[in-house]
C-alpha positions in Angstrom: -69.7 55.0 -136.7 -65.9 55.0 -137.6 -64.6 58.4 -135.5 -60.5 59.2 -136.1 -58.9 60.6 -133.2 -56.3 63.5 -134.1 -53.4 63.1 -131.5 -50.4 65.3 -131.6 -47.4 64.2 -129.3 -46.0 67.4 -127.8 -43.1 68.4 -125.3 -44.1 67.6 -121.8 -44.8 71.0 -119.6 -42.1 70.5 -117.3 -39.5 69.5 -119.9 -36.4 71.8 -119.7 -35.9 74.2 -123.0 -32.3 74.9 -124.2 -31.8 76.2 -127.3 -29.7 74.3 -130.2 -26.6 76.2 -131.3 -27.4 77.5 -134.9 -31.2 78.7 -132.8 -33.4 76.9 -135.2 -35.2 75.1 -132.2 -35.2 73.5 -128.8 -33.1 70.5 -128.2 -35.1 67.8 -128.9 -33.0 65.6 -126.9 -33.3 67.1 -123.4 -37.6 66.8 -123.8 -39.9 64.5 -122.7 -42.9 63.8 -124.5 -46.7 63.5 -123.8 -50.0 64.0 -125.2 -51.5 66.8 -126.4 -53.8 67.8 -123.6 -56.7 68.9 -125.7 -56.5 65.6 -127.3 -56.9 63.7 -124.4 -60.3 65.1 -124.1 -60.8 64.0 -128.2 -59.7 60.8 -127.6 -62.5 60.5 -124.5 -65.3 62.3 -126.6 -64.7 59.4 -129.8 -64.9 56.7 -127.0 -68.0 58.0 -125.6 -69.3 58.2 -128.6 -68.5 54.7 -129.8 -69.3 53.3 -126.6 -73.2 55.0 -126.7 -73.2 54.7 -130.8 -71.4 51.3 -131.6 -68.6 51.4 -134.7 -64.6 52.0 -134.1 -62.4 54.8 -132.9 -59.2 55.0 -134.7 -56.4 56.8 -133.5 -54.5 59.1 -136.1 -50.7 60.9 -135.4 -48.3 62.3 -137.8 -44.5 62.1 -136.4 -41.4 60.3 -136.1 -41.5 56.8 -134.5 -41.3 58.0 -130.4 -45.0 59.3 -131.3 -45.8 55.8 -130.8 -45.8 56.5 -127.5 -49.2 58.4 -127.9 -51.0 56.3 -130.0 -49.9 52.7 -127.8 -51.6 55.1 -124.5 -55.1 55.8 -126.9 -55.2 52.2 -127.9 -54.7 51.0 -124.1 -57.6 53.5 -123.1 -59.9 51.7 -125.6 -59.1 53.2 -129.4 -59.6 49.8 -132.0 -56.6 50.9 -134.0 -54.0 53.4 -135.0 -52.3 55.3 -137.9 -49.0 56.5 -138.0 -47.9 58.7 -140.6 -44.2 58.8 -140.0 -42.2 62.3 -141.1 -39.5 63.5 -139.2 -38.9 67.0 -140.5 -40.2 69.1 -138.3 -38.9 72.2 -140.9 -42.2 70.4 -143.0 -44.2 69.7 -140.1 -46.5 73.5 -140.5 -49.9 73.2 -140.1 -50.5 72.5 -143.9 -48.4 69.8 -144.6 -49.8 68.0 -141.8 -53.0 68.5 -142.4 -52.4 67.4 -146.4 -50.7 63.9 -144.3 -53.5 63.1 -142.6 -56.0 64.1 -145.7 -54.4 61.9 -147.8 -54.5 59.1 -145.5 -58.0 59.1 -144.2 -59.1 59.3 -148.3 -57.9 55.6 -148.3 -59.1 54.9 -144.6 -63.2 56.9 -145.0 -64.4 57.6 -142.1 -67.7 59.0 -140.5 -66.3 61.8 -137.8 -63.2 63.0 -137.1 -62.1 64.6 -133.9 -59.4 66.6 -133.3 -57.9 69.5 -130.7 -58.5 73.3 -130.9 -55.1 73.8 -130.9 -52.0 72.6 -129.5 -49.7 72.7 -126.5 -46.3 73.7 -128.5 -47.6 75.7 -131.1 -51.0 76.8 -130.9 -51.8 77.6 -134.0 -55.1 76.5 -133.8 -55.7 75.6 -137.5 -54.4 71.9 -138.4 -57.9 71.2 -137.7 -59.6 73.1 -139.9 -57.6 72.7 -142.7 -58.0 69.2 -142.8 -61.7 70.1 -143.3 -61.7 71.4 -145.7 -58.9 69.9 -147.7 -61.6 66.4 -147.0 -64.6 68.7 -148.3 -66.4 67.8 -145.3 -68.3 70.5 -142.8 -66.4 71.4 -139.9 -67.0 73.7 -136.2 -64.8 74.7 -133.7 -64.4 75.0 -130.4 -67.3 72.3 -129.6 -68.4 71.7 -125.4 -71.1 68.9 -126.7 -71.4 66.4 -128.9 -74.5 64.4 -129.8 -75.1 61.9 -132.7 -78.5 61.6 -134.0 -79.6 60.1 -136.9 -76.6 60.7 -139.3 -76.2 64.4 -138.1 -74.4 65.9 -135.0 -75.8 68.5 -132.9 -72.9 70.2 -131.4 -72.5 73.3 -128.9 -70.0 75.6 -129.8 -68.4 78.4 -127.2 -68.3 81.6 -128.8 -66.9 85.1 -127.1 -68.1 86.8 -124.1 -69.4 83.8 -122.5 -72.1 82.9 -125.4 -72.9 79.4 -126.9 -74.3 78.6 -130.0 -76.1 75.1 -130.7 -76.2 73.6 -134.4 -76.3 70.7 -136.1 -74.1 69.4 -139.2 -74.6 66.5 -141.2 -71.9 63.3 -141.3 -69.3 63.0 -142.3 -67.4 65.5 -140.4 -65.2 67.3 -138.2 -65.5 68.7 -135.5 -62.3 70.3 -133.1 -62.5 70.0 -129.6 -62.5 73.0 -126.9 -60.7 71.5 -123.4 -62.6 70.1 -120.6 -65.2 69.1 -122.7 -65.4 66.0 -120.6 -63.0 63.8 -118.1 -60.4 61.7 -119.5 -60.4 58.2 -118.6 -56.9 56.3 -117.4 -55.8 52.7 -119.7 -56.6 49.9 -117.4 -54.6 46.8 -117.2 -56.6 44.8 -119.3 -56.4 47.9 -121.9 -52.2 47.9 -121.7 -52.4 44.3 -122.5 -54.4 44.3 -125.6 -53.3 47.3 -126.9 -50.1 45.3 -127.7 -52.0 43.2 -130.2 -53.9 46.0 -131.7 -53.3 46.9 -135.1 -50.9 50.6 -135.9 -51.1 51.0 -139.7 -47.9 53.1 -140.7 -47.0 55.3 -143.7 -44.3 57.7 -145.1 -45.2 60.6 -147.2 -44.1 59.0 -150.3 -46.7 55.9 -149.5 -49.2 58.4 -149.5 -47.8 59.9 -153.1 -47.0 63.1 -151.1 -43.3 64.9 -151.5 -42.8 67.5 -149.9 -40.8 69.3 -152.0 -43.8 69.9 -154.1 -45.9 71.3 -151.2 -45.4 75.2 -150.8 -43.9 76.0 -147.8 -46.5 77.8 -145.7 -44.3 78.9 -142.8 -41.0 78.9 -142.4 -39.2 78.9 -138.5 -36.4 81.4 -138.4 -35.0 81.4 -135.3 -36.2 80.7 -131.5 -34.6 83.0 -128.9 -35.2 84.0 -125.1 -36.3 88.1 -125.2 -34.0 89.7 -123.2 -35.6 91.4 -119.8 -34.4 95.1 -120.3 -35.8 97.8 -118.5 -36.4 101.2 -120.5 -39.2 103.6 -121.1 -39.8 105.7 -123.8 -42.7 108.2 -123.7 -43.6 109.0 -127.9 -44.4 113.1 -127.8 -46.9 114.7 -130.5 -50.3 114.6 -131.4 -52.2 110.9 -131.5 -51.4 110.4 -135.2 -47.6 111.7 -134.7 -47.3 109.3 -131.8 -48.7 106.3 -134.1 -46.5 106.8 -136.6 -43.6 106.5 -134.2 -44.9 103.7 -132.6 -45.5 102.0 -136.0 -41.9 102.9 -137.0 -40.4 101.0 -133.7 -42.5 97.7 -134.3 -41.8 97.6 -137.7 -37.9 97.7 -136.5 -38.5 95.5 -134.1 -40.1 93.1 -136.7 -36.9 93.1 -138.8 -34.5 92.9 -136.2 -35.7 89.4 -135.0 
């Protein structure tokens, strides 16, 4: 079974957040970087998998070059080999252009399963994963707590609201993205640091992939970052229910404009 590992390099949760000057984004300077931590616990399900199914995990990241950082840690814990799509815009980095990266990618790679997070530390968004779906053509579920392999198909457990599961099963090849917790992520041994040096990292650009970027649409586009100001004020909105909504509607939609 060849499984791809999504991994996202995000800022670490202790980094300190100033602002840049024009208040386009953080200062990427002052950060330090980690893993994901919902892929951490994709990188430990593809492993498992491979270790109880046979085949290769391979682990995938889109980013500039320090994102190395992440996939050198998954091949240390056990990953067979690595692809690095390298972009360094992060004004192209929405959760469509990546997704078209990796797609294109993985079309010259095949695969059998790919695994990635629900969502991710920085953004959240919550849909890189599901995109990739279906820009592959290949069945995808969300939020997943198990994972079993049988026969070609997955049966998978999915978390739904209000503390329901639902189980399923899906044929192969596809996706799947993870839900936290879903198992205990394993530390790179010294054996693991060592050969990860020798393991293989397959790099690309956007334009190796026949991708520019000037001819994807742009499907979000990052204003400005600020710090909301801690004010204190009340304002009681007088009238009937439907008077009342109106004004409040009125003062969000100001609100909306303003920032």
């Amino acid at each position: 079974m060849k499984i791809v590992a999504c991994l996202k390099q995000v800022p670490a949760k202790d980094s300190p957040l100033r602002l840049k000057e024009d208040a386009t984004w953080i200062r990427e300077d002052d950060l330090s970087y980690e893993i994901n931590e919902p892929d951490s616990y994709v990188l430990e399900e593809a492993l498992q998998l491979k270790e109880k199914h046979g085949g290769e995990v391979i682990a995938l990241s889109v980013g500039p070059l320090r994102v190395q950082q992440v996939i050198r840690e998954a091949l240390a814990k056990g990953a067979d080999r690595a692809i690095h799509i390298q972009e360094d815009s992060r004004s192209r980095t929405d959760s469509y252009y990546s997704a078209r990266l990796m797609a294109e990618a993985l079309r010259q790679e095949g695969f059998d399963l790919i695994l990635a997070g629900l969502q991710s530390d920085d953004i959240g968004l919550g849909q890189t994963g599901v995109i990739l779906a279906e820009l592959l053509g290949v069945p995808h579920a969300s939020i997943i707590m198990v994972v079993q392999a049988l026969d070609g198909r997955l049966k998978v457990k999915r978390e739904l609201e209000g503390g329901w599961f639902q189980w399923d099963e899906m044929p192969l090849p596809a996706l799947l993205t993870i839900q936290s917790g879903l198992n205990k992520p394993r530390f790179a041994s010294l054996k693991g640091i060592k050969t990860s040096k020798s393991k293989e990292i397959r790099q690309f650009t956007p334009e190796q992939l026949q991708l520019n970027s000037a001819e994807i649409p742009e499907g979000q586009r990052l204003r400005r970052v600020y710090i909301p100001t801690k004010t204190k004020k009340t304002e009681f909105l007088l009238g009937s229910p439907r008077e009342a909504a109106a004004k409040l509607a009125e003062k969000l939609r100001l609100v909306a404009l303003q920032s």
